[in-house]
N, C-alpha and C positions, 0 to 999 in steps of 0.2 A: 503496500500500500504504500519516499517518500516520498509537511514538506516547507520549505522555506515560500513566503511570501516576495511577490515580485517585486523589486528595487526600485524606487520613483527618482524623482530629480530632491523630492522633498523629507533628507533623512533626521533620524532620531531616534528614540528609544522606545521599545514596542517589546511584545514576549509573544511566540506562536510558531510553525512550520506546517509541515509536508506540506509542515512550516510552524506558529505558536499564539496563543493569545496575547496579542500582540507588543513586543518591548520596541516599536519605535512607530513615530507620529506618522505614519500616511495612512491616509480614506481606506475608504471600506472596500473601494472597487478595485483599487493598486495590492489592498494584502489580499483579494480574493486571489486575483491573478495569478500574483507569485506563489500561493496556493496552490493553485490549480500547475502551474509550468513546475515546481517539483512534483506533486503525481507522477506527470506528467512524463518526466524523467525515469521516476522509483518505478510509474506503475509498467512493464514488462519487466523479480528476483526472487526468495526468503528463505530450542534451537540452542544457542544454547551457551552467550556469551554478551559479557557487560563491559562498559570500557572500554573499549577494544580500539588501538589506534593503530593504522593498518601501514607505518610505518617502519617499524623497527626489525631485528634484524637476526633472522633463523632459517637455519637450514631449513626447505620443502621438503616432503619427501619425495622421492625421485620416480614422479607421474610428468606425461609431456601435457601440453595444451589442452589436447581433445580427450585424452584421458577426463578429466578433471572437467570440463565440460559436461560428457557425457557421465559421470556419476552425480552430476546436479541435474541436471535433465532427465534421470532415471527415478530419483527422487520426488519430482514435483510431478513429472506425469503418470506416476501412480495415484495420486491425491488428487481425489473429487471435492475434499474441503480441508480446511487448518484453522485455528486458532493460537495465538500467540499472544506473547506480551511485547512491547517493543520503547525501548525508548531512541530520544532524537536528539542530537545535541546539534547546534551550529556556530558556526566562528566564522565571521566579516566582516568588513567594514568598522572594526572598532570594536563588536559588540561578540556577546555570548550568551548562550540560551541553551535550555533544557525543557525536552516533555519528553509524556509517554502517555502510553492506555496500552487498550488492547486491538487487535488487528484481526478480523474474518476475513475469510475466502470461502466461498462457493463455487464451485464452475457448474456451469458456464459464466463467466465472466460479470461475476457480482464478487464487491470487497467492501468492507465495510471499517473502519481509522476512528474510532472511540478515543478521545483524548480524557484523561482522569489529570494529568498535573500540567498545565490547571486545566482545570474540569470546563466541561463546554460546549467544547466544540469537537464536529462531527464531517466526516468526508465519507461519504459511500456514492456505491455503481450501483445500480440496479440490472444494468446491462444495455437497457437504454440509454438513463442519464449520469451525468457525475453529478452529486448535488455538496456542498458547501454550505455549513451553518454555524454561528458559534451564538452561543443561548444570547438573549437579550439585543442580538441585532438588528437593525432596521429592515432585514431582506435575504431571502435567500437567494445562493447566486448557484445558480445550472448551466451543464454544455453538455451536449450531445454527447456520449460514451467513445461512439464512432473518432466525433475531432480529438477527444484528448488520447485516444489507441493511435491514430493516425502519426502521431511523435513518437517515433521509435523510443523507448527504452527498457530498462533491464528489470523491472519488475510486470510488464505487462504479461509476458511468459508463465506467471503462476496463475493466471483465468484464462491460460490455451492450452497447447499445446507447447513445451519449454523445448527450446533451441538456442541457447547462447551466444551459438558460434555465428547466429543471426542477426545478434539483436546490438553482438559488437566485434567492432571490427580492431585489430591491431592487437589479439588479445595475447596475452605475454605474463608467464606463470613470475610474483612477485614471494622475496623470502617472509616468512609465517611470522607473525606479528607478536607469538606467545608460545609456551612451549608445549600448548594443547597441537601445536605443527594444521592448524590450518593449512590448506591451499587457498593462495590467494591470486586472485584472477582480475586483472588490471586492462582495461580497455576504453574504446569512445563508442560512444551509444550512438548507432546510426541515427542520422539529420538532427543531433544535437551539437554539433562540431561548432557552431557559432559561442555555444552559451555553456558546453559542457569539454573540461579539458583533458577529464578520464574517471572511470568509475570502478573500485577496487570491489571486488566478492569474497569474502572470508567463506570456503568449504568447508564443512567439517567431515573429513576424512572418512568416518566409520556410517554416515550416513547422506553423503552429499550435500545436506542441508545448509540454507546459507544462513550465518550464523550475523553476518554483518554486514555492513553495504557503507561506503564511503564515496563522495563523489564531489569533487573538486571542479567548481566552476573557473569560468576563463577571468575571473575577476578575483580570483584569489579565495572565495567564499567556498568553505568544506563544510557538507552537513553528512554527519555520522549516523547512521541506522543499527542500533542493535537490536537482537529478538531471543526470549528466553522462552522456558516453557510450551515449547512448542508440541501441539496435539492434533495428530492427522487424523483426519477421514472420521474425524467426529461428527455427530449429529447437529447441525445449526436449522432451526426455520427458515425459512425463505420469507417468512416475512421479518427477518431479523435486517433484510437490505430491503427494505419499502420508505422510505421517506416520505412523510405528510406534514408539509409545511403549519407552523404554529399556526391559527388563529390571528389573522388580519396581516400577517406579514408578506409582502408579497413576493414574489419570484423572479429574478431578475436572470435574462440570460446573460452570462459570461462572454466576453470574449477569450478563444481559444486561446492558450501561448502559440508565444513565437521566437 
């Protein structure tokens, strides 16, 4: 499911991602966006690791590229649903920030971003739309499922069919961040080349699953994805991704990223 709020001309201090409730002063319609373009990013990846900074410096163990591909690929298109816990941190422009909740997946191509710290706010797919809320605002902002799947990235692959070796190109096994020996898998997220400079996947060896996701914009801005407690192919309702706007609030469509 991450994700950082889009970047105006008019900055300041705000708290939020896949993005956060918000640590810096721009509109409503600027932090939907930036919202919506990390999805956007995160939604084609996903346990079992906190922390986790996907720099530092450990021998891999000695799997080539598509190795390591294909045991994340085998992992996720086994799975018709998952549940997890996820937190987010970010660091740009000055500032730094933390959340978390919990994260569903359904396939076909329903996900659902419960944020608990701070409490709130809500991102879910229904499969049609992406909808965007955080409690007590003046509007909910919508886009078509279709425009925000249409931006390649590396978490859209857990509501399809998962292919990595797809969804990024230049991809180059990086050394293990911790001595749990992750595989770690370093690429650019096809047609984000403008606004994204690479995207790191922490594998966890004994089950493919991706334990972390890190992804470095062309602006220097890194937002970090961890996910813990991860539970396949549990029972979710379907009506757990139905979204029905509050009472008098009304619905604004998005404009897509770009």
């Amino acid at each position: 499911m991450i994700l950082r709020e889009q970047r105006s001309g008019n900055r300041g201090q705000s708290a939020s991602p896949f993005a956060a409730v918000l640590n810096r002063a721009c509109d409503q319609a600027d932090r939907t966006r930036h919202f919506l373009t990390l999805c956007a990013i995160l939604m084609p990846a996903l346990t079992a690791l906190t922390g986790i900074t996907l720099h530092a410096q450990q021998a891999v163990p000695a799997l080539d590229v598509h190795a390591v591909t294909q045991l994340a690929d085998s992992h996720y298109n086994r799975l018709h649903s998952l549940r997890a816990n996820f937190t987010e941190s970010y660091e740009g422009l000055g500032m730094s920030r933390t959340e978390s909740g919990t994260l569903l997946l359904l396939k076909p191509g329903r996900m659902r971003w419960d944020y608990t710290s701070p409490a709130g706010k809500l991102f879910l797919i229904d499969s049609k739309f992406a909808w965007f809320y955080v409690r007590g605002a003046t509007q909910v902002q919508r886009i078509p499922a279709k425009e925000l799947d249409d931006l390649r990235s590396p978490l859209r692959f857990l509501l399809g069919h998962t292919q990595i070796d797809k969804e990024l190109t230049g991809l180059q096994l990086a050394p293990s961040p911790t001595a749990r020996g992750e595989y770690v898998l370093v690429g650019q997220p096809k047609g984000q080349e403008n606004r994204v400079r690479r995207i790191s996947l922490a594998i966890v060896p004994d089950t493919g699953a991706i334990a972390a996701i890190e992804i470095e914009e062309t602006d220097g801005a890194v937002t970090r994805l961890t996910f813990a407690g991860e539970e396949t192919n549990v029972a979710i309702p379907e009506g757990a991704f139905k979204f029905t706007p509050p009472a008098g609030v009304p619905v604004v469509d998005a404009i897509p990223p770009v």
